[in-house]
C-alpha positions in Angstrom: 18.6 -13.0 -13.9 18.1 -12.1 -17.8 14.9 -10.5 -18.1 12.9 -11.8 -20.6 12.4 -9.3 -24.0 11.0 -10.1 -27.3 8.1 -10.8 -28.8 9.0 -13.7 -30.5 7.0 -17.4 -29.8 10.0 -19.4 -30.5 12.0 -17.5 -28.1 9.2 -17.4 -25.7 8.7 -21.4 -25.6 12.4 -22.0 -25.2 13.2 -19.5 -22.5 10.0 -21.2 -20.7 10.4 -24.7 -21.5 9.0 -26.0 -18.3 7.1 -25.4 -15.2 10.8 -25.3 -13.6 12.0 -22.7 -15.3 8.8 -20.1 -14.9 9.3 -21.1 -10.7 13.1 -20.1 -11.2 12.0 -16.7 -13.0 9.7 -16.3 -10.6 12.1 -16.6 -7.5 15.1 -14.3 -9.1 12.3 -11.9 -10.1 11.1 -11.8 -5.8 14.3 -12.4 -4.5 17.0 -10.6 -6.0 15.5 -7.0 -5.5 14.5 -7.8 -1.7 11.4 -9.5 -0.6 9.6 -8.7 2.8 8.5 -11.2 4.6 4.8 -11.5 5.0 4.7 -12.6 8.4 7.5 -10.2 10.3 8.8 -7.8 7.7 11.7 -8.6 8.1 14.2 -8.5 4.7 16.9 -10.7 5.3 16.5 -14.6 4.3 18.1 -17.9 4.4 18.0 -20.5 1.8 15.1 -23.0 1.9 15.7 -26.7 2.2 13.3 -26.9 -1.0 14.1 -25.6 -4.1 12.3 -22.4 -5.0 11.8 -21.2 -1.4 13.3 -18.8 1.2 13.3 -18.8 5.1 12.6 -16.1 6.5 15.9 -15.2 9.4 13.3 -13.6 12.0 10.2 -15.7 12.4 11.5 -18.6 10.2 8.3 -18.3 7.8 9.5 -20.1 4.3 8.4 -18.1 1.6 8.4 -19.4 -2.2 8.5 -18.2 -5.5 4.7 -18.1 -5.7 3.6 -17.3 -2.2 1.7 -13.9 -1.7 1.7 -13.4 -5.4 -0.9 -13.7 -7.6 0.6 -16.9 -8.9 -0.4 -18.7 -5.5 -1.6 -22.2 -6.0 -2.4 -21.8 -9.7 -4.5 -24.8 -10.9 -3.3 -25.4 -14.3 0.5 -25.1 -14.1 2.9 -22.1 -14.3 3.7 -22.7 -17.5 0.5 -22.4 -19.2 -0.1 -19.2 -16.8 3.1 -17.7 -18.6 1.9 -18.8 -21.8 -1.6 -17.0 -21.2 0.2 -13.6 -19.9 2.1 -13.7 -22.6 -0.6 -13.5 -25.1 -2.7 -10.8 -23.4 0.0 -8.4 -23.2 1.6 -8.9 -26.9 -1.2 -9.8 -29.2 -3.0 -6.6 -30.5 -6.3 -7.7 -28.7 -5.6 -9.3 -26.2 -7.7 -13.0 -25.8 -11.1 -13.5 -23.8 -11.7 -16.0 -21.2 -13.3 -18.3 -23.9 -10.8 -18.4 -26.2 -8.3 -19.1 -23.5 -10.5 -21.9 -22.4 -10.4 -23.4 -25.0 -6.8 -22.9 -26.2 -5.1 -24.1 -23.5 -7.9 -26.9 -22.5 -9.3 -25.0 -19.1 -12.2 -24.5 -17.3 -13.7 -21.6 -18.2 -14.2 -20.5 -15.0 -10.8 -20.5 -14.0 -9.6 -19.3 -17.3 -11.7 -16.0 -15.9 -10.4 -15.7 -12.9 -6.7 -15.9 -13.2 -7.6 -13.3 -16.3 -9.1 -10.7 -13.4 -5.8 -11.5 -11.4 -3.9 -10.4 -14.5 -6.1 -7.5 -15.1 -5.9 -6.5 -11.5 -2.1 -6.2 -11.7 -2.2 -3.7 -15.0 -3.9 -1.2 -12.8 -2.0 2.4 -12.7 1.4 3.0 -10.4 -0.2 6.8 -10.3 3.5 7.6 -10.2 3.2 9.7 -13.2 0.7 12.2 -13.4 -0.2 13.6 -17.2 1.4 16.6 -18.4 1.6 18.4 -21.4 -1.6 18.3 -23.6 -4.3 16.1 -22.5 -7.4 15.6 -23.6 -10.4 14.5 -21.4 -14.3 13.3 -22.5 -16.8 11.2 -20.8 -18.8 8.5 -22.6 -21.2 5.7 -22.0 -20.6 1.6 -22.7 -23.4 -0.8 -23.0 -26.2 -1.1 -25.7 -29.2 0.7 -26.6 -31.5 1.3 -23.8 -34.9 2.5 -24.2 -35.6 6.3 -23.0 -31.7 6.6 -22.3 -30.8 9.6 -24.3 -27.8 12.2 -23.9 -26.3 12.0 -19.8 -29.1 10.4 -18.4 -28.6 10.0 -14.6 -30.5 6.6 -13.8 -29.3 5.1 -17.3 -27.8 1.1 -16.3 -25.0 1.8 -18.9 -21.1 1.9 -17.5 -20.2 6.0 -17.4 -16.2 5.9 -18.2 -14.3 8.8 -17.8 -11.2 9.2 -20.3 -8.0 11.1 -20.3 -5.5 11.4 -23.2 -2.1 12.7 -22.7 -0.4 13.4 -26.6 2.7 14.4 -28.3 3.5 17.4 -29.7 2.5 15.5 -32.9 -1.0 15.4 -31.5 -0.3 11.6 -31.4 -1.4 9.6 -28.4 1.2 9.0 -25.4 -1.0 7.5 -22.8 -4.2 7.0 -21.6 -6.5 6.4 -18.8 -9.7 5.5 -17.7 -11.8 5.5 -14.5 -15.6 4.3 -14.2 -17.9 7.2 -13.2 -21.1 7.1 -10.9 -22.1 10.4 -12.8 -21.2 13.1 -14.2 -21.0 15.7 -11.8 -17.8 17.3 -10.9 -17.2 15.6 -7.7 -17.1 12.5 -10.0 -14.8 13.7 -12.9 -12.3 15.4 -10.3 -11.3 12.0 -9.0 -9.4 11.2 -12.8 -8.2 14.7 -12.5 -6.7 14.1 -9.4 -5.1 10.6 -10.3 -3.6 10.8 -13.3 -3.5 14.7 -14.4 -1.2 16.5 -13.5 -1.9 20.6 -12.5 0.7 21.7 -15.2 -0.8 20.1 -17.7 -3.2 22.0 -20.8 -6.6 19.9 -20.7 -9.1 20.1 -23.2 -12.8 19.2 -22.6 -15.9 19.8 -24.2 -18.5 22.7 -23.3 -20.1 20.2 -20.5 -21.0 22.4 -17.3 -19.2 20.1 -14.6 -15.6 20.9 -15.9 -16.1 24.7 -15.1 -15.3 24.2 -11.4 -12.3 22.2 -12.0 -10.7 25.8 -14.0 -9.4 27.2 -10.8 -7.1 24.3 -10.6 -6.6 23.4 -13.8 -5.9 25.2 -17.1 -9.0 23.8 -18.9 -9.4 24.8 -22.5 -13.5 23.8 -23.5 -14.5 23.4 -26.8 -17.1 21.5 -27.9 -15.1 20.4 -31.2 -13.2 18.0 -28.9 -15.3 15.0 -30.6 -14.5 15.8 -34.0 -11.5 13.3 -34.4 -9.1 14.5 -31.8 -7.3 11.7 -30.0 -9.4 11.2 -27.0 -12.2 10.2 -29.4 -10.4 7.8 -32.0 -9.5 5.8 -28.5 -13.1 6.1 -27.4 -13.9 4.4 -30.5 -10.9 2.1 -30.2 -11.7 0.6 -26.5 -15.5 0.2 -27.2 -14.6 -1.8 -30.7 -12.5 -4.1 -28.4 -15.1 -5.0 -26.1 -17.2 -5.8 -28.5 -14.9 -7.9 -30.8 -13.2 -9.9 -27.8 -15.2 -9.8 -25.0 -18.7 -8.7 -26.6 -19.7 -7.3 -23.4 -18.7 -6.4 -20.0 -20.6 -6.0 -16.1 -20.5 -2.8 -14.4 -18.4 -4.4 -11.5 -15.7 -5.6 -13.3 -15.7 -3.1 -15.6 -12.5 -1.1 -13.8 -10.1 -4.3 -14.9 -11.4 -4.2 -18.3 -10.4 -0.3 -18.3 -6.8 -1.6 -16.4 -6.2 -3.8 -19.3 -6.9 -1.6 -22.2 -4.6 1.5 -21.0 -1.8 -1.0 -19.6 -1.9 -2.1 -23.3 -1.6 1.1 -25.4 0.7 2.7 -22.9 2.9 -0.1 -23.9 2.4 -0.3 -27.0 5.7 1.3 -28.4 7.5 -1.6 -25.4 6.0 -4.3 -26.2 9.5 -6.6 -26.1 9.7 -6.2 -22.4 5.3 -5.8 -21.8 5.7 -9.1 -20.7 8.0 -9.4 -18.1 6.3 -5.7 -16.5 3.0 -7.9 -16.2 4.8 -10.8 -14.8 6.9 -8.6 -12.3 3.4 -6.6 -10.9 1.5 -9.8 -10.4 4.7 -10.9 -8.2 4.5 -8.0 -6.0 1.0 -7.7 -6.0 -0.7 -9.5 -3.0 -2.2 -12.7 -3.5 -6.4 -12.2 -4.1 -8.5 -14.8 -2.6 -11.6 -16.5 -4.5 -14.2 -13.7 -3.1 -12.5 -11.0 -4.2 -12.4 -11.8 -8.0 -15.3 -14.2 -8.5 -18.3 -13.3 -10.1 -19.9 -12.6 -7.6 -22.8 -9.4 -7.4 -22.6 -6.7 -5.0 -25.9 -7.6 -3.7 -25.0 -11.0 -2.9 -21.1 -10.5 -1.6 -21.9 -10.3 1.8 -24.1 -13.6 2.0 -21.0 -15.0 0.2 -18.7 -14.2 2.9 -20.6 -14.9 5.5 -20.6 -18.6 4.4 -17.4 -18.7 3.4 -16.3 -17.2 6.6 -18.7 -20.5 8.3 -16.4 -22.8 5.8 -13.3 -21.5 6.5 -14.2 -22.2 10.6 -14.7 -25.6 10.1 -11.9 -26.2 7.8 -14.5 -27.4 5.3 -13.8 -27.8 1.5 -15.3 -26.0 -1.0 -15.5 -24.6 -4.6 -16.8 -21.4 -6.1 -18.3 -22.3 -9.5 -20.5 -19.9 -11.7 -21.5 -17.5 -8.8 -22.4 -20.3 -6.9 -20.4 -21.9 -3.7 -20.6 -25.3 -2.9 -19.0 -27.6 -0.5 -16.8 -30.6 -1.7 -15.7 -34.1 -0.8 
């Protein structure tokens, strides 16, 4: 299989020509490197009377190119899903759920939600901890909120966590970010875990909660960290995105939002193969169902899945549409 590389349109549009040839990427890119089947585990395949498709030499379970992926029974066609990976991870921005709906003529609903399935598969590996210097700062998203001043506890805005790995030309490497609850140390700790690593020199400012975090850490805190050092300039950078593509985000989502914006930068100096990386994680990722990246509230997920879960026992069709679930002909 020749991966695809480039960030060239032209080449893009004649690689993927047809629906047939993004189901023939998709099968070399599951099956050459080993697939395991869903049902059985086991590794070892035959070749499927249809085209695109394995069998599976244990339990006989035919796999295809799409199945368990986060391709699976894509509404709009595989080529248009290519088209709309393909413009998140190489344009500078990245595109809304609006402007793809109206792009590529699709719902915008389901423009949404195969963007949270594309966003859920830019989340971090974890492989590769931060070393080196790193800087790390808290901040706030969300607009101005009466009585909400400094690091209010009970303030409804989205508390994001941010680390900064650099070069030795102070210029930035990678980054990460993780939503918050607060800002105790308990809370911080959890990006200091994930993506820091214990050799690394991290710089914070003078807040009290990164004091504990010294004994495992070496933790340099000054409070001139917010005078244009990296970690702010992409501060600024990821809140001037949301608000000239996507205007605004929900606390719930906000964690794919965060996946999208560091998948991007770290990328940034790779963007000829960005695309193909995307494409390959949504094939090994598992297949999400309609509850799990819906818009649908915390409050109200349970009642949701306790009448899908009544649906799904009588073999009933049915449709999730704007938070709400209805039942079909």
């Amino acid at each position: 299989m020749e991966n695809f590389s480039g960030v060239s349109l032209f080449k893009f549009m004649d690689k993927f020509a047809s629906d047939e040839d993004c189901k023939q990427y998709l099968f070399d890119l599951k099956f050459t490197k080993g697939c395991t089947c869903s049902k059985c585990g086991n590794k070892e395949w035959y070749k499927g009377i249809k085209r695109y498709t394995k069998v599976c030499k244990n339990c006989r379970h035919v796999e295809s190119c799409t199945s368990n992926t986060l391709f699976h029974k894509v509404k709009f066609g595989l080529r248009k899903a290519f088209c709309i990976v393909y413009e998140v991870t190489t344009t500078a921005n990245g595109m809304s759920a609006l402007q793809i709906s109206r792009k590529y003529d699709v719902n915008y609903d389901t423009a949404w939600l195969f963007l949270k399935k594309v966003r859920l598969s830019m989340g971090s590996s974890e492989a590769y901890p931060m070393t080196g210097k790193v800087f790390v700062d808290e901040f706030v998203i969300g607009g101005f909120e009466k009585g909400a001043v400094g690091r209010k506890a009970n303030s409804k805005k989205i508390k994001v966590v941010m680390a900064v790995e650099t070069t030795n030309k102070n210029r930035v490497k990678r980054v990460y970010n993780l939503k918050i609850s607060d800002y105790s140390t308990k809370e911080l700790s959890k990006l200091f875990d994930k993506h820091i690593s214990t050799d690394a020199m991290v710089q914070t400012d003078e807040w009290r909660s990164y004091r504990p975090l010294k004994k495992r850490y070496d933790i340099t805190m000054d409070k001139s960290i917010k005078n244009n050092s990296p970690v702010n300039r992409m501060i600024q950078q990821l809140k001037s995105w949301i608000r000239g593509t996507h205007h605004s985000i929900s606390a719930h989502h906000c964690e794919t939002y965060l996946n999208e914006f560091s998948f991007r930068i770290n990328r940034s100096q790779f963007k000829d193969v960005v695309f193909h990386k995307c494409v390959e994680r949504m094939v090994k990722a598992n297949k999400s169902s309609r509850l799990q990246v819906s818009k649908i509230t915390l409050m109200t997920r349970e009642q949701f899945a306790e009448r899908i879960n009544l649906y799904e026992m009588m073999n009933a069709k049915y449709v999730i549409n704007n938070a709400k679930i209805r039942l079909v002909a």
